[in-house]
TORKOL-4160 file (C-alpha; in steps of 0.2 Angstrom, whole numbers, padded with zeros to 4 digits, m for minus):
326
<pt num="1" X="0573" Y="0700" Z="0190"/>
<pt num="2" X="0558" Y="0693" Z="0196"/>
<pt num="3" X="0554" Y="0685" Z="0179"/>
<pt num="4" X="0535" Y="0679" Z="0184"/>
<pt num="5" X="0528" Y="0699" Z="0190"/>
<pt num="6" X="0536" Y="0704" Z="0174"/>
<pt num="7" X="0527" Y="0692" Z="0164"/>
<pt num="8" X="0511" Y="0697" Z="0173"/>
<pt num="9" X="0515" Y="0715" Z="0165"/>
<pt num="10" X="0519" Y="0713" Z="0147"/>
<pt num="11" X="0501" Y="0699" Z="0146"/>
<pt num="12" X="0493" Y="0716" Z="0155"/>
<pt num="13" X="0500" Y="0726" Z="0144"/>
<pt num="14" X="0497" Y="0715" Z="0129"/>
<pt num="15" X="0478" Y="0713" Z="0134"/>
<pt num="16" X="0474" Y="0730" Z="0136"/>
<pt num="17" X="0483" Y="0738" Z="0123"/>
<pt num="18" X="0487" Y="0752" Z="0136"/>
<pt num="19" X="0499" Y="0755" Z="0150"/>
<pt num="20" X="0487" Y="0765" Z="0160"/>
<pt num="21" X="0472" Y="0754" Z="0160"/>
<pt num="22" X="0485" Y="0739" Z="0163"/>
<pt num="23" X="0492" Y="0748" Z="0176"/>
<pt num="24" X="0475" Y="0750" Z="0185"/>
<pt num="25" X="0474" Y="0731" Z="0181"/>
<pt num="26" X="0488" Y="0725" Z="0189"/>
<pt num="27" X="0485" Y="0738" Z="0204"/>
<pt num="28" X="0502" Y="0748" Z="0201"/>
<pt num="29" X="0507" Y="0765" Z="0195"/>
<pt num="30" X="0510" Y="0769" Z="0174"/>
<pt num="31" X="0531" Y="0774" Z="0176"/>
<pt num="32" X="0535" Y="0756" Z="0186"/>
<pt num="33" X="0524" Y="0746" Z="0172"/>
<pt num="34" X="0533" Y="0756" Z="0159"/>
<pt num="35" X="0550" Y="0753" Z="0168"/>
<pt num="36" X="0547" Y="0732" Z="0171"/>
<pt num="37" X="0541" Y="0730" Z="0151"/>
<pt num="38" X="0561" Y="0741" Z="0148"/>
<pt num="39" X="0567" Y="0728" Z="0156"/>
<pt num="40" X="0559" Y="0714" Z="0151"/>
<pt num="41" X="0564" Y="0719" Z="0134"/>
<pt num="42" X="0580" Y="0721" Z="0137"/>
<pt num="43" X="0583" Y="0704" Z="0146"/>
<pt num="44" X="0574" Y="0697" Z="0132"/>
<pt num="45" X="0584" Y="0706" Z="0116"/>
<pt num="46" X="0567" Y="0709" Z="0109"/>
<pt num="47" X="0556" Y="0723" Z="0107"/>
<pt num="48" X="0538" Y="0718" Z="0116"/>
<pt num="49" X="0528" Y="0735" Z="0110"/>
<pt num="50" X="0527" Y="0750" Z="0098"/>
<pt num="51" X="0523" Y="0763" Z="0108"/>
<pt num="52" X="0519" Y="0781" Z="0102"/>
<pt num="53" X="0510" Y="0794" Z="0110"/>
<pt num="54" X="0492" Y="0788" Z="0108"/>
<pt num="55" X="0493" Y="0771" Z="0109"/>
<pt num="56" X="0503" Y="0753" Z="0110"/>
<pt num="57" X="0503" Y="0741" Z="0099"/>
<pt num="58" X="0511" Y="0724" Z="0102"/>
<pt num="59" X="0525" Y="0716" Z="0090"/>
<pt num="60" X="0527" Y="0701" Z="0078"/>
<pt num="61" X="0540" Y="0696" Z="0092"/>
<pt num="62" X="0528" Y="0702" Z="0109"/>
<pt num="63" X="0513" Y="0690" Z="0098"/>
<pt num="64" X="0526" Y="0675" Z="0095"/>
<pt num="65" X="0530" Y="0677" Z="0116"/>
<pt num="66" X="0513" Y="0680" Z="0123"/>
<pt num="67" X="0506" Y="0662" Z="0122"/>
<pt num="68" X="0522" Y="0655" Z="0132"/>
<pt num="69" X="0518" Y="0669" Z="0144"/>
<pt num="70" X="0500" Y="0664" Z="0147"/>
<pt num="71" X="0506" Y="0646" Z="0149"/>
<pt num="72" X="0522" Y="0649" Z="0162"/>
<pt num="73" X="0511" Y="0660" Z="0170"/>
<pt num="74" X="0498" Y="0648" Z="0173"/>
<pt num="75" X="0509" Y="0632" Z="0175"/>
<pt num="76" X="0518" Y="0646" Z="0189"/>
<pt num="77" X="0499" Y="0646" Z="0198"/>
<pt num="78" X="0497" Y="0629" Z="0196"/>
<pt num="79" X="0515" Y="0627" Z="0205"/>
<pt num="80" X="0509" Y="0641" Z="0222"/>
<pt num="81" X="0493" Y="0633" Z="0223"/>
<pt num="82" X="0501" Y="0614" Z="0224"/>
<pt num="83" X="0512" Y="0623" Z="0237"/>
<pt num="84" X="0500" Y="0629" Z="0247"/>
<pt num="85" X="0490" Y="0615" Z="0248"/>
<pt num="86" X="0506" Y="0603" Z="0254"/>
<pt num="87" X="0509" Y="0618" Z="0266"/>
<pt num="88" X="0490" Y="0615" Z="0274"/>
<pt num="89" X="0491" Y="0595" Z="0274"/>
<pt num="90" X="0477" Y="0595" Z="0258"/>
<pt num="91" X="0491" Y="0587" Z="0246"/>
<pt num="92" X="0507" Y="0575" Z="0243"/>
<pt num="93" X="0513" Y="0560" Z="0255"/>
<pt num="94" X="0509" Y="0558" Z="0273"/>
<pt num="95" X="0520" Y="0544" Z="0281"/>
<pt num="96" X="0512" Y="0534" Z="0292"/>
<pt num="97" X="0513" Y="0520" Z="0303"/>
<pt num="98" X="0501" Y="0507" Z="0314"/>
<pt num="99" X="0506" Y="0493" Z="0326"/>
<pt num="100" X="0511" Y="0475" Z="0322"/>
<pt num="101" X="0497" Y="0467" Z="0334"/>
<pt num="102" X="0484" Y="0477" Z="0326"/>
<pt num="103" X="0469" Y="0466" Z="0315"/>
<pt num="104" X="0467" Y="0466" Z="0297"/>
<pt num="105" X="0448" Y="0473" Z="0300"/>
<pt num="106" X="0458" Y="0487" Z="0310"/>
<pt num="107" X="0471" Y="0490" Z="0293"/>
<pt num="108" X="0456" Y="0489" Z="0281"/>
<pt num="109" X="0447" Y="0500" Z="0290"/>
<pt num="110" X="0460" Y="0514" Z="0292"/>
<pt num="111" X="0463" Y="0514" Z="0272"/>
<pt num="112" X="0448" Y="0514" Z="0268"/>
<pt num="113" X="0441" Y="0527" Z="0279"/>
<pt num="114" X="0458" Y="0541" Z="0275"/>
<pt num="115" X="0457" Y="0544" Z="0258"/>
<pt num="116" X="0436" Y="0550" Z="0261"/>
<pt num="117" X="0444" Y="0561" Z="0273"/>
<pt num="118" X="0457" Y="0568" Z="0264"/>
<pt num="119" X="0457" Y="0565" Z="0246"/>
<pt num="120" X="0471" Y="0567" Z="0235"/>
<pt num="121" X="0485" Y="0564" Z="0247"/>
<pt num="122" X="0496" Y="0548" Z="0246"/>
<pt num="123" X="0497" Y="0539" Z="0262"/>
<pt num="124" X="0515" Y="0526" Z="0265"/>
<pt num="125" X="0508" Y="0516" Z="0278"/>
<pt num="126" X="0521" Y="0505" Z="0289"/>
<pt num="127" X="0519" Y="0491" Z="0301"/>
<pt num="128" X="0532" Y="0498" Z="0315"/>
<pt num="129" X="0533" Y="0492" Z="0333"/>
<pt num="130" X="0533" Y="0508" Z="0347"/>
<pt num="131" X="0548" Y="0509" Z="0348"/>
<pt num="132" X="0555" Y="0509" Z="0328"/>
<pt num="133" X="0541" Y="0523" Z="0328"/>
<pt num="134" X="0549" Y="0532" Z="0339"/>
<pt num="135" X="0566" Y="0532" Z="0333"/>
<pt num="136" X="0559" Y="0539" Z="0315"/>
<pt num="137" X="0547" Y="0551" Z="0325"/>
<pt num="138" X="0566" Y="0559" Z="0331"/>
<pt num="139" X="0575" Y="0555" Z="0314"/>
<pt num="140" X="0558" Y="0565" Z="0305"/>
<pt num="141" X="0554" Y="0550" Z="0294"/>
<pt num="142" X="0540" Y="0547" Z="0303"/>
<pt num="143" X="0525" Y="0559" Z="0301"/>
<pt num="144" X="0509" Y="0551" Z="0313"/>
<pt num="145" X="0507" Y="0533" Z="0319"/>
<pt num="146" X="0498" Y="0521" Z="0332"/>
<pt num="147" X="0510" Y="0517" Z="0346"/>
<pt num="148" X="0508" Y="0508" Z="0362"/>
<pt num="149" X="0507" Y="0517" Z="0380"/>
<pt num="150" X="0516" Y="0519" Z="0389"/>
<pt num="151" X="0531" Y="0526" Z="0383"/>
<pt num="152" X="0541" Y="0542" Z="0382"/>
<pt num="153" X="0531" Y="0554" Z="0374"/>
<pt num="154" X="0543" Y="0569" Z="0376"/>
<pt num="155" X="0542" Y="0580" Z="0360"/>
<pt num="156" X="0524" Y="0572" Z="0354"/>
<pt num="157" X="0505" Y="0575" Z="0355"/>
<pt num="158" X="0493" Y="0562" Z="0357"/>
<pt num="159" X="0475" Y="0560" Z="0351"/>
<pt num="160" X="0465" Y="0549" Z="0362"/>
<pt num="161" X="0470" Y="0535" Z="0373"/>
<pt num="162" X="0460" Y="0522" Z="0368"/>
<pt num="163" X="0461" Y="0503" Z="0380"/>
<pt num="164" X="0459" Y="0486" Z="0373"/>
<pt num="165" X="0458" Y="0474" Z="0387"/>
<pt num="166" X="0466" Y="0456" Z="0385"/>
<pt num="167" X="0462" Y="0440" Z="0387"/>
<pt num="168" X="0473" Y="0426" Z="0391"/>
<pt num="169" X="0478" Y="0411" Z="0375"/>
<pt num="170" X="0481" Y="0394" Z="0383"/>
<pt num="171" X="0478" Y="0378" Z="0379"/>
<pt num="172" X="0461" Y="0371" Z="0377"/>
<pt num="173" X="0464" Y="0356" Z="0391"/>
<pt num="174" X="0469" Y="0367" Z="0403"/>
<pt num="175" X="0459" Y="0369" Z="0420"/>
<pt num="176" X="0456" Y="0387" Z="0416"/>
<pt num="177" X="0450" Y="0386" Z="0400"/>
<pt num="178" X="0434" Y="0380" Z="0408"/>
<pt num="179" X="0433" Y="0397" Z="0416"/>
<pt num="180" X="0423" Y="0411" Z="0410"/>
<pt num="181" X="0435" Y="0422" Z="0416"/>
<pt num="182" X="0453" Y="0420" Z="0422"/>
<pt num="183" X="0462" Y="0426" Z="0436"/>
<pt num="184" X="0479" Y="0429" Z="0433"/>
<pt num="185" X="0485" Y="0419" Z="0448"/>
<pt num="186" X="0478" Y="0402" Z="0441"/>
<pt num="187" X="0490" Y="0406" Z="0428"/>
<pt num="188" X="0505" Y="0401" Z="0440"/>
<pt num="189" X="0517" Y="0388" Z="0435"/>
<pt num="190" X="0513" Y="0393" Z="0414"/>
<pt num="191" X="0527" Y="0401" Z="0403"/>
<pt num="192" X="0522" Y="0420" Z="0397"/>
<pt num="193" X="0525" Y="0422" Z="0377"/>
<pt num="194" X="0527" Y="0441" Z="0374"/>
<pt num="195" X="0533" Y="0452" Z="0362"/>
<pt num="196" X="0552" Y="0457" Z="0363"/>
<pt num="197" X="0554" Y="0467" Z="0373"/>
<pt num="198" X="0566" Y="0479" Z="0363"/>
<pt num="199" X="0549" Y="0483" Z="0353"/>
<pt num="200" X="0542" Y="0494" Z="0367"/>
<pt num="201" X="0552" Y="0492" Z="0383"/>
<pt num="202" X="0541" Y="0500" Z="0396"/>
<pt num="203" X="0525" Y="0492" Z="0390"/>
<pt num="204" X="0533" Y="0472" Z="0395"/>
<pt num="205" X="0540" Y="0482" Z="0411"/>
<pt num="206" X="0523" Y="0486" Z="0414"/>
<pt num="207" X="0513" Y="0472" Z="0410"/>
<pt num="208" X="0526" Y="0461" Z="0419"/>
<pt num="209" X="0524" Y="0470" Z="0436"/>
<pt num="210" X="0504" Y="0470" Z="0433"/>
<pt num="211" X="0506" Y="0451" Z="0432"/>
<pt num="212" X="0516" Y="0450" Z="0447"/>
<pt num="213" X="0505" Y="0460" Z="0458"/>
<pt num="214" X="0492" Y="0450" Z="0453"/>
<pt num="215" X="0499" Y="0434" Z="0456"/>
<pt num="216" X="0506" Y="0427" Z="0441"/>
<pt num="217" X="0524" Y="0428" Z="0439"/>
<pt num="218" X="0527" Y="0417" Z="0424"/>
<pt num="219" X="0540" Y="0402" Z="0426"/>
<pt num="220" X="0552" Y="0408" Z="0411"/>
<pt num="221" X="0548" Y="0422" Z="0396"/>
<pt num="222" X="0547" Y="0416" Z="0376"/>
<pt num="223" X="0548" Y="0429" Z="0365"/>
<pt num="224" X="0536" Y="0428" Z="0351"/>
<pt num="225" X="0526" Y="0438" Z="0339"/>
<pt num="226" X="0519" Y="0430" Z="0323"/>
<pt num="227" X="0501" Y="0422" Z="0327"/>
<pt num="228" X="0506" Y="0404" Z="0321"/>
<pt num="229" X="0522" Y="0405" Z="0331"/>
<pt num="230" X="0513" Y="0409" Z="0347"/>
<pt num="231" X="0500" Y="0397" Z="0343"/>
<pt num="232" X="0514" Y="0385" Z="0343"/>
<pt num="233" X="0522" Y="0388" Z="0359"/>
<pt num="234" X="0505" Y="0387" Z="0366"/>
<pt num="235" X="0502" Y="0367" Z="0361"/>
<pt num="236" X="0518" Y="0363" Z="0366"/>
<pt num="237" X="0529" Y="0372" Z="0377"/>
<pt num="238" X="0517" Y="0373" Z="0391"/>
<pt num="239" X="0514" Y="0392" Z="0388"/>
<pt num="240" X="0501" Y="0405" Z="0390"/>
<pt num="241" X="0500" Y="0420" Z="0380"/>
<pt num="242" X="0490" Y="0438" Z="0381"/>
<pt num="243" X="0481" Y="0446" Z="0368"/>
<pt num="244" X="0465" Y="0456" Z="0364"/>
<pt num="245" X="0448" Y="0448" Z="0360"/>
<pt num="246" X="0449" Y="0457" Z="0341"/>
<pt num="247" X="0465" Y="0448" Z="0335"/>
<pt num="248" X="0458" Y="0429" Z="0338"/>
<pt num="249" X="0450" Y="0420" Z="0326"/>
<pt num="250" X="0431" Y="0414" Z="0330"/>
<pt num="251" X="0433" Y="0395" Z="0331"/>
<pt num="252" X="0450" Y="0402" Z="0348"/>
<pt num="253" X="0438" Y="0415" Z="0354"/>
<pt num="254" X="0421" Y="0408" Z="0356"/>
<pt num="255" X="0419" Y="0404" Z="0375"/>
<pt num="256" X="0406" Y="0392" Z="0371"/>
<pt num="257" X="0417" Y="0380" Z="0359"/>
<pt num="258" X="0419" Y="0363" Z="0365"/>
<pt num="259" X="0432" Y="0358" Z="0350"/>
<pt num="260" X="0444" Y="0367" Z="0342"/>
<pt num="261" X="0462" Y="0372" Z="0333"/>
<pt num="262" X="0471" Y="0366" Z="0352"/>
<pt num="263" X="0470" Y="0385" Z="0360"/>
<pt num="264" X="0455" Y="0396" Z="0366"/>
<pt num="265" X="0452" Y="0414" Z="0373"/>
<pt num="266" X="0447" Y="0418" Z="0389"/>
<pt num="267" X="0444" Y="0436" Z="0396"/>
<pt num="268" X="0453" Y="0439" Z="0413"/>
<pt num="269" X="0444" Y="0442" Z="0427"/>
<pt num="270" X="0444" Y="0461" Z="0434"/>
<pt num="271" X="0452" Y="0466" Z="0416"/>
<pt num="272" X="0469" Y="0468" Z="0423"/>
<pt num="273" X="0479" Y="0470" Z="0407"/>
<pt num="274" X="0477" Y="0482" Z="0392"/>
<pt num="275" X="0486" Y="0489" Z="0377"/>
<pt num="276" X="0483" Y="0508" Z="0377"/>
<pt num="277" X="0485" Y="0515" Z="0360"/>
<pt num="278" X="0485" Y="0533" Z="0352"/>
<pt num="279" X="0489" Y="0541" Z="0337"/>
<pt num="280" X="0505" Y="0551" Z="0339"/>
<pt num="281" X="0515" Y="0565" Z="0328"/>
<pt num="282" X="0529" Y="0574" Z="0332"/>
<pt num="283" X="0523" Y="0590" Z="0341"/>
<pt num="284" X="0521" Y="0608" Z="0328"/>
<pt num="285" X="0517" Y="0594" Z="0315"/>
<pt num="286" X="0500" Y="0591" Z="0317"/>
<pt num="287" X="0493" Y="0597" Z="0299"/>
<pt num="288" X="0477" Y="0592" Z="0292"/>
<pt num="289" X="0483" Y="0576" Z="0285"/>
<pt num="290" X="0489" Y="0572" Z="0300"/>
<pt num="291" X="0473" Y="0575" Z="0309"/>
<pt num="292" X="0463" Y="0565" Z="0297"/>
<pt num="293" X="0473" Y="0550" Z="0299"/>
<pt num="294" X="0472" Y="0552" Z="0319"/>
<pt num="295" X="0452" Y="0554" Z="0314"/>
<pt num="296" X="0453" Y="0537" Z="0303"/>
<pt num="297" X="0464" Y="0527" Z="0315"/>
<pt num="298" X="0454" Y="0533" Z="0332"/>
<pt num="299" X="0439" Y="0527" Z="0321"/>
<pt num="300" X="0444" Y="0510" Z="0316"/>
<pt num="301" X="0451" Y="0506" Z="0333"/>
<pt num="302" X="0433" Y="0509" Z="0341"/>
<pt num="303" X="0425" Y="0501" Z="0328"/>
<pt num="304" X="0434" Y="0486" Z="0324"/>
<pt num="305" X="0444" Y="0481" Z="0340"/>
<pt num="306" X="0430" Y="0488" Z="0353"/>
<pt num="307" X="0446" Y="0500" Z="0360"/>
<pt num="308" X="0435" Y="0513" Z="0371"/>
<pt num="309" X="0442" Y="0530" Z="0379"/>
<pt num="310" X="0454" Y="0528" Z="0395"/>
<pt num="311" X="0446" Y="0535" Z="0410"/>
<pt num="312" X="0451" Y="0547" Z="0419"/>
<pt num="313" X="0457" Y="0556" Z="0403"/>
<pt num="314" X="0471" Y="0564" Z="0413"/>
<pt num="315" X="0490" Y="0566" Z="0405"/>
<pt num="316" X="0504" Y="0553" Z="0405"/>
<pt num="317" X="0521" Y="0553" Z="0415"/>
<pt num="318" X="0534" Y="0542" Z="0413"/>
<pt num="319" X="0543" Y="0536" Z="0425"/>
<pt num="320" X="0559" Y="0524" Z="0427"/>
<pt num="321" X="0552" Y="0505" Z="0423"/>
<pt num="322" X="0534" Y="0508" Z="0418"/>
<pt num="323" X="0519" Y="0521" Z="0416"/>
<pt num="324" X="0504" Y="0524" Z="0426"/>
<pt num="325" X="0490" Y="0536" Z="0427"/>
<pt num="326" X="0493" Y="0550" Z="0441"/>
């Protein structure tokens, strides 16, 4: 029995005090009205109505009933409506992820932009590397996140590819750091600190090659992430590290600094080297809440990391070691 339509009957019913204007109510004929109240009845082992020929009148039992029936009948709505709004993406948990080597300005600017564009959704934000992103995109644990190009997009769409160029951390007594801009080949002879290479494989095969065809193949690769870490290897180990003009602090990134923490920023000449980012979600997936975190996240990256569109906007292809445009 479809206990909720049956419900909607007997409060019909109970309202109008006749089967025919609450048959016209609920948009059915009189005989299946009269035959789902029988029923009702009889599932319930109460009478609901008296009935006689001229009119119906409800029961000390049908009276006791017929508050419960307006309050499961509305907590039933309640429960559609909720449904439908988690269906179109307007309600309930999106998860989400964004890059290690992003900002804090980025972060803040992603959480607080979401919630004005989609209100009433709970948002579990992860820091996850490309490639743990992708693993949870496959496992479905993963509903939208910021990953690195390139990388195998098979099974995903992708909001806009978005560059941030980077610069080159080195130490602050080193002959180019007194260069406005840095060529990669006056880097020769300087360790290269990058992330593992685990974290997003074709990326470090990538920028590798870019180095090499640029001139800088680095003596020996440190594997490093955390600021201070980097920082470290930097002062001490005879390293050079890349990273993008957003994630430095001031007193590093100020060209025109005479003194400082040991370590500056330079921008490379020609702007050879670049983290592309999108926003990615398995492919079918893309609800509303997903778009409005692809919306806030493309948002903050412009705004607070000076990312800009890729040009030509053309599609991505994979191929063995790295990816290029085509």
């Amino acid at each position: 029995m479809d206990l909720v339509r049956h419900l909607e009957c007997f409060v019909a019913v109970a309202e109008q005090s006749h089967f025919g204007r609450a048959a016209a109510r609920l948009g059915i004929a009189q005989p299946p009205l009269s035959q789902r109240i029988q029923r009702l009845e009889r599932e319930l082992g109460v009478r609901l109505f008296e009935r006689t020929s001229r009119q119906v009148t409800i029961t000390e039992a049908g009276t006791l009933l017929l508050a419960e029936a307006r309050e499961l009948l509305a907590r039933s709505e309640a429960f559609m409506a909720t449904a439908r709004r988690i269906r179109d993406g307007e309600t309930g948990l999106l998860r989400a992820a964004l890059l290690p080597d992003l900002a804090g300005e980025t972060v803040a600017a992603v959480l607080a932009d979401f919630p004005r564009r989609h209100a009433g959704l709970e948002l579990e934000l992860h820091e996850l590397s490309t490639a743990q992103q992708l693993a949870r995109f496959a496992s479905q644990d993963l509903d939208v996140g910021v990953i690195h190009h390139p990388c195998d997009v098979t099974g995903l769409e992708l909001g806009p590819v978005l560059r941030r160029e980077l610069g080159v951390l080195l130490p602050h007594g080193a002959a180019a750091a007194a260069l406005d801009e840095v060529p990669l080949a006056s880097l020769t002879g300087y360790d290269l600190i990058l992330f593992p290479r685990t974290s997003a494989p074709a990326l470090y095969d990538d920028l590798l090659t870019t180095c090499a065809r640029n001139g800088f193949t680095p003596a020996a690769v440190r594997h490093g992430q955390g600021a201070s870490f980097v920082r470290g290897l930097v002062l001490s180990a005879g390293a050079v590290a890349f990273g993008p003009y957003d994630t430095q602090p001031a007193d590093v990134r100020d060209p025109g600094a005479d003194t400082g923490p040991g370590v500056v920023w330079r921008p490379l000449a020609g702007a050879p080297l670049a983290w592309r980012h999108s926003v990615a979600w398995p492919k079918g997936r893309g609800d509303a809440a997903v778009g409005a975190f692809a919306d806030a996240a493309t948002q903050a990256l412009r705004t607070t990391a000076g990312a800009r569109a890729e040009v030509p906007s053309q599609p991505l292809h994979l191929r063995p070691a790295s990816e290029y445009w085509l």
